[in-house]
PyMOL commands that place a pseudoatom at each C-alpha (Angstrom):
pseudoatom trace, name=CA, resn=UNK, resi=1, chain=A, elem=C, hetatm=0, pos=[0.000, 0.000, 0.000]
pseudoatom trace, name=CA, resn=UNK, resi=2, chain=A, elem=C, hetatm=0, pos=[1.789, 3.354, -0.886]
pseudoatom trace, name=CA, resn=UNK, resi=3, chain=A, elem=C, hetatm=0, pos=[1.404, 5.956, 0.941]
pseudoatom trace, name=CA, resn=UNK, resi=4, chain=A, elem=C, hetatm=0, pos=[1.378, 9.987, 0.066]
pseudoatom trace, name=CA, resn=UNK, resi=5, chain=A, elem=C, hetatm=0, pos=[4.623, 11.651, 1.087]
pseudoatom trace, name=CA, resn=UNK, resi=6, chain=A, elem=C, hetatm=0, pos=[5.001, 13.094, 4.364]
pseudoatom trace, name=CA, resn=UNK, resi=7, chain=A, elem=C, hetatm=0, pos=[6.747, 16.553, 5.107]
pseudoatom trace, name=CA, resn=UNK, resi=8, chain=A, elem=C, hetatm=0, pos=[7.838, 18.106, 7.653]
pseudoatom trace, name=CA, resn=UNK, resi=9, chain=A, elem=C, hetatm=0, pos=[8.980, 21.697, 7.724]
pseudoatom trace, name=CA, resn=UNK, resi=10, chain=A, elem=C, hetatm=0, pos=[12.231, 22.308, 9.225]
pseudoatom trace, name=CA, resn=UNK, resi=11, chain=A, elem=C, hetatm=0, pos=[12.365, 26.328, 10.465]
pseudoatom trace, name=CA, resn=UNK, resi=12, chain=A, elem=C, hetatm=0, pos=[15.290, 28.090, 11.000]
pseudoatom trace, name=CA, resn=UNK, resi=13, chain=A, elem=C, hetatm=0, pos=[15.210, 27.720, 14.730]
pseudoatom trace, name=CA, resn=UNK, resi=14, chain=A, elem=C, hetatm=0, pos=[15.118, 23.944, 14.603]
pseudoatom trace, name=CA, resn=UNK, resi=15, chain=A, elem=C, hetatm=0, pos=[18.972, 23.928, 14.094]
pseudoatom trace, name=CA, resn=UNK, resi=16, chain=A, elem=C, hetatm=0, pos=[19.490, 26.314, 17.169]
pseudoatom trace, name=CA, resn=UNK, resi=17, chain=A, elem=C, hetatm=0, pos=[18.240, 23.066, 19.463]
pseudoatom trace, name=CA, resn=UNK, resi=18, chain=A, elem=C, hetatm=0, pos=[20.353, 20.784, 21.078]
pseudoatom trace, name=CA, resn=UNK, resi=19, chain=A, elem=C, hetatm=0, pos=[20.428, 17.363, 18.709]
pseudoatom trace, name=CA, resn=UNK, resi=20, chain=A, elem=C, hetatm=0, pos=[18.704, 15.588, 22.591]
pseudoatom trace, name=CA, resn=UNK, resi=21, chain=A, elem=C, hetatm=0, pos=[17.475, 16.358, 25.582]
pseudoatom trace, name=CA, resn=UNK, resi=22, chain=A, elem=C, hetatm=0, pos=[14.762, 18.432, 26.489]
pseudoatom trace, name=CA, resn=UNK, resi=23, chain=A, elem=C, hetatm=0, pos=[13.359, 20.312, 24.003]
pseudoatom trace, name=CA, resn=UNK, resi=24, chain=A, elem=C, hetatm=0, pos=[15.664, 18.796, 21.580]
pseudoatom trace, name=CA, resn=UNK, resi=25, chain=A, elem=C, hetatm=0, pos=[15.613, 18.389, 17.717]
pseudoatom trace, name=CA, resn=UNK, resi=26, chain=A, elem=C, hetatm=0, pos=[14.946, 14.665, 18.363]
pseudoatom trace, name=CA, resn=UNK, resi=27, chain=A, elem=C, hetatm=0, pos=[11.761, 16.037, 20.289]
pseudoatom trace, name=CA, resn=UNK, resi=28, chain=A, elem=C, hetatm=0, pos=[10.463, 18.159, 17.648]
pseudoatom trace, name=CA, resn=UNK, resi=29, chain=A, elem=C, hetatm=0, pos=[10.722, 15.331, 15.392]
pseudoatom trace, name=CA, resn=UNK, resi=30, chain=A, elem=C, hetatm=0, pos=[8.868, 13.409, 17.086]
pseudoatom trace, name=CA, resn=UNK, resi=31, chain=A, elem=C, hetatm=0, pos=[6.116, 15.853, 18.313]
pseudoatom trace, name=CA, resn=UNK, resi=32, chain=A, elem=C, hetatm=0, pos=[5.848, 16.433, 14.535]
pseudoatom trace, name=CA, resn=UNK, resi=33, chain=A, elem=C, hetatm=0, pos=[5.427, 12.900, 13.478]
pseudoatom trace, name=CA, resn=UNK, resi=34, chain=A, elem=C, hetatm=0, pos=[2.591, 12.253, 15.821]
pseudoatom trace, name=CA, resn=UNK, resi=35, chain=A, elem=C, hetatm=0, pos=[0.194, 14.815, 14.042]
pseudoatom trace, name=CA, resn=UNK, resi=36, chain=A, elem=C, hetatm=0, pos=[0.459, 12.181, 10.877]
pseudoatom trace, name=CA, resn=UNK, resi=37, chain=A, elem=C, hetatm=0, pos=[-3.153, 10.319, 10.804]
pseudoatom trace, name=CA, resn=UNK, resi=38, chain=A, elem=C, hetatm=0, pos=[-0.980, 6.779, 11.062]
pseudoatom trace, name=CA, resn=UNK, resi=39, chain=A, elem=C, hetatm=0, pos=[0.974, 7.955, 13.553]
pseudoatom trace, name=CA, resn=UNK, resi=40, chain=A, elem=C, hetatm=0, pos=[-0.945, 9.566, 16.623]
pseudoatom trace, name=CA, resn=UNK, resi=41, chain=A, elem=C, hetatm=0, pos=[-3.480, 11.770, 15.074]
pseudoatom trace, name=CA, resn=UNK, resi=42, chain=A, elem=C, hetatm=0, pos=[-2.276, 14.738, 17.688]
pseudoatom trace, name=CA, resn=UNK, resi=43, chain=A, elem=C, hetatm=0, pos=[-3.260, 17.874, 18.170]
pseudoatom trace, name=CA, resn=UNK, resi=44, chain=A, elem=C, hetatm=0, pos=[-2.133, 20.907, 19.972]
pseudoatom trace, name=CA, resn=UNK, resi=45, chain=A, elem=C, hetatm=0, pos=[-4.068, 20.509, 23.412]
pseudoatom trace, name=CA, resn=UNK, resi=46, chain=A, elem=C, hetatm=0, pos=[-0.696, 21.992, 25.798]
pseudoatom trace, name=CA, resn=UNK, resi=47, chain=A, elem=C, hetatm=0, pos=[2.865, 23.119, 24.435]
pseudoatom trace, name=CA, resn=UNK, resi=48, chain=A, elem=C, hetatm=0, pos=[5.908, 23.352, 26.595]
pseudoatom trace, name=CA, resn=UNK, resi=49, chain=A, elem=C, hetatm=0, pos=[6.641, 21.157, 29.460]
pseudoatom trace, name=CA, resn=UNK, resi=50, chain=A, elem=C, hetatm=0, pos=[4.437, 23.449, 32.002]
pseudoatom trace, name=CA, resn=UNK, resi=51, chain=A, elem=C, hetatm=0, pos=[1.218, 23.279, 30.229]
pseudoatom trace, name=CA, resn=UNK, resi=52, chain=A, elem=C, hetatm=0, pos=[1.539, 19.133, 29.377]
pseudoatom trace, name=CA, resn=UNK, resi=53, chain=A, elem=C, hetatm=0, pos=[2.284, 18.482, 33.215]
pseudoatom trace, name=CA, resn=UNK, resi=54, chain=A, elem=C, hetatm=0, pos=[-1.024, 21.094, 33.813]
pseudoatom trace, name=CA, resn=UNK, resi=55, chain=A, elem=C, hetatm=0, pos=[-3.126, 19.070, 31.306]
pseudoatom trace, name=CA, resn=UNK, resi=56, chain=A, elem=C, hetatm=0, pos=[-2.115, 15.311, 32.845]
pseudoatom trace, name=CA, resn=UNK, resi=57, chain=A, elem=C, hetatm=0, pos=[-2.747, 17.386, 36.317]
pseudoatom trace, name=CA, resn=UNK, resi=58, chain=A, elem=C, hetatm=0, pos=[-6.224, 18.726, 35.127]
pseudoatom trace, name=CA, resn=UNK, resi=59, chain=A, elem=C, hetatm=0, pos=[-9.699, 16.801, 36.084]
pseudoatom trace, name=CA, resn=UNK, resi=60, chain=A, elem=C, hetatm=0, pos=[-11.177, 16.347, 32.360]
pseudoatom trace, name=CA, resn=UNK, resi=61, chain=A, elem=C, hetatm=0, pos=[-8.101, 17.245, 30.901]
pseudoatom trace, name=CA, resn=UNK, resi=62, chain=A, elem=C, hetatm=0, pos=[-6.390, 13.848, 31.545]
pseudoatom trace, name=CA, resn=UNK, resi=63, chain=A, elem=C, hetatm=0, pos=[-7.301, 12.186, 27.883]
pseudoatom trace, name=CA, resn=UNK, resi=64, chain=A, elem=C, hetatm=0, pos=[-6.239, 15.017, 26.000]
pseudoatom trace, name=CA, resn=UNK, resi=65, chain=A, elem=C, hetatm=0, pos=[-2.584, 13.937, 26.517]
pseudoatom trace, name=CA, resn=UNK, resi=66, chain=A, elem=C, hetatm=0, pos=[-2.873, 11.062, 24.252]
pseudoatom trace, name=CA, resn=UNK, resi=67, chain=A, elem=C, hetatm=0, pos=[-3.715, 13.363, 21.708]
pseudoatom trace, name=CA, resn=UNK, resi=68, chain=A, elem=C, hetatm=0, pos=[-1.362, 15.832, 22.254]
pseudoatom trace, name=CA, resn=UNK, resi=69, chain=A, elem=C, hetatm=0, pos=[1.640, 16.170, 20.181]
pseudoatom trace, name=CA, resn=UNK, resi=70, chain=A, elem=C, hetatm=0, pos=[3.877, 17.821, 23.212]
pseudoatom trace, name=CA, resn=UNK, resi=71, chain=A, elem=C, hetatm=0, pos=[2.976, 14.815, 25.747]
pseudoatom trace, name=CA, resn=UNK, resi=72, chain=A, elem=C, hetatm=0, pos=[4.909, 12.550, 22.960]
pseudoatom trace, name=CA, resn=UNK, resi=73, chain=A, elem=C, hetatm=0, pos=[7.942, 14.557, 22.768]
pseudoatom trace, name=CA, resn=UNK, resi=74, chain=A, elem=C, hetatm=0, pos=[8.456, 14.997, 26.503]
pseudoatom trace, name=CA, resn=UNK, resi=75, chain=A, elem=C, hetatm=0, pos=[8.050, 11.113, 27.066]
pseudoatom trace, name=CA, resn=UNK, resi=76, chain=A, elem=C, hetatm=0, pos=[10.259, 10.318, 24.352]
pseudoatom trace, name=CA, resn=UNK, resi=77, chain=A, elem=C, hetatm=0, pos=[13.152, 12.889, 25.827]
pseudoatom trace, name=CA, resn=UNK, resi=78, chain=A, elem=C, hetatm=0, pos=[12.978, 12.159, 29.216]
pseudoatom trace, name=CA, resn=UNK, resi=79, chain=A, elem=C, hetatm=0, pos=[12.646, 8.109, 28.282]
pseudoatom trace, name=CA, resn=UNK, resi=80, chain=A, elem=C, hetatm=0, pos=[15.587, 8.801, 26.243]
pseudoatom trace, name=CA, resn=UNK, resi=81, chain=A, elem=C, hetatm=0, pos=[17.378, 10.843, 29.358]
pseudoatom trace, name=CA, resn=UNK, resi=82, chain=A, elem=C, hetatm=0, pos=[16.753, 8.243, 31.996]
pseudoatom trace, name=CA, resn=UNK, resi=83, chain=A, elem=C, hetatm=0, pos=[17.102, 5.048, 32.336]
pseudoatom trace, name=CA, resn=UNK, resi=84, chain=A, elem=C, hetatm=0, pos=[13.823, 3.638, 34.056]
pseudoatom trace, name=CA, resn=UNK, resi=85, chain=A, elem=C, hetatm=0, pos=[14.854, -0.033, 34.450]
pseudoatom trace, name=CA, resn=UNK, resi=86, chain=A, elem=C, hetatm=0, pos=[18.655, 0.858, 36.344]
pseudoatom trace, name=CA, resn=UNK, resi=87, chain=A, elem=C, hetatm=0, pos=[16.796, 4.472, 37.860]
pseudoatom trace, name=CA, resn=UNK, resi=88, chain=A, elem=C, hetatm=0, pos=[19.297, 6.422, 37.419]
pseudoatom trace, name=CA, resn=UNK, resi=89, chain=A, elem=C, hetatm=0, pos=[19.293, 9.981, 35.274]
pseudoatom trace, name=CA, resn=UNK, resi=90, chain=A, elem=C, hetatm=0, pos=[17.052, 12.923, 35.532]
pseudoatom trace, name=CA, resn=UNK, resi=91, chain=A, elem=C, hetatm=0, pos=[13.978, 13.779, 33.967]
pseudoatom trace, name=CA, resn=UNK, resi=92, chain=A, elem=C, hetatm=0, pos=[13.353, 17.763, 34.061]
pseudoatom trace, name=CA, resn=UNK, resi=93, chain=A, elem=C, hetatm=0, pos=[9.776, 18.446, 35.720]
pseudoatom trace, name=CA, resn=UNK, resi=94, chain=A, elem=C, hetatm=0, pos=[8.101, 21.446, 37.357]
pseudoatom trace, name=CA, resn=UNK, resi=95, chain=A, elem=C, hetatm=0, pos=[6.258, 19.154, 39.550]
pseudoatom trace, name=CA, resn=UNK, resi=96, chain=A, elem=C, hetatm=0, pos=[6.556, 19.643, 42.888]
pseudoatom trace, name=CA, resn=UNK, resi=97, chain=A, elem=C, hetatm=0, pos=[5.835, 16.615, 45.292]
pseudoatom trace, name=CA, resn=UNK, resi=98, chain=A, elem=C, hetatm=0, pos=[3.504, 17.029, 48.461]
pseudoatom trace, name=CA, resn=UNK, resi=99, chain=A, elem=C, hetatm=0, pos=[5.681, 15.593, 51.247]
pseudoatom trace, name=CA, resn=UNK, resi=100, chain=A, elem=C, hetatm=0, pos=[2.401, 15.754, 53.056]
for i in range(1, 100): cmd.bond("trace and resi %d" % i, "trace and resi %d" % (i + 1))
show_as sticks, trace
zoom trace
């Protein structure tokens, strides 16, 4: 089954990111690749770090993540930045724990 090419536009800034990390060109990559219909379908429900961690945090909000193109990107950069089986590495988050 062929399919009809896929673009995606590259803007000048793109090649002032770091290659990994957070908001990395790897990240934008990806975040674009999810809008494709056979790949994720996304949307722009929360962009930037901040507004994807108040979306997950947000009664009624929650399902929007899987359709948001941002919520890919910072999985795949902070999957990318720590290793989940050994634990170690960090994962950049503005959350802020409750010791309470």
């Amino acid at each position: 089954m062929e399919r009809e090419g896929r673009w995606i536009y590259l803007c000048a800034g793109f090649w002032n990111l770091p290659t990994t990390g957070t908001d990395s060109r790897a990240g934008a990559l990806i975040h674009a690749a999810s809008h494709f219909d056979d790949m994720g379908s996304t949307n722009h429900h929360a962009i930037g770090r901040a507004a994807c961690v108040k979306l997950a945090a947000t009664h009624g909000q929650r399902s929007n993540c899987i359709w948001n193109g941002d919520s890919y990107r910072y999985f795949a950069e902070d999957a990318y930045t720590y290793d989940i089986v050994a634990g170690v590495g960090e994962v950049e988050s503005p959350i802020v724990h409750d010791e309470h």
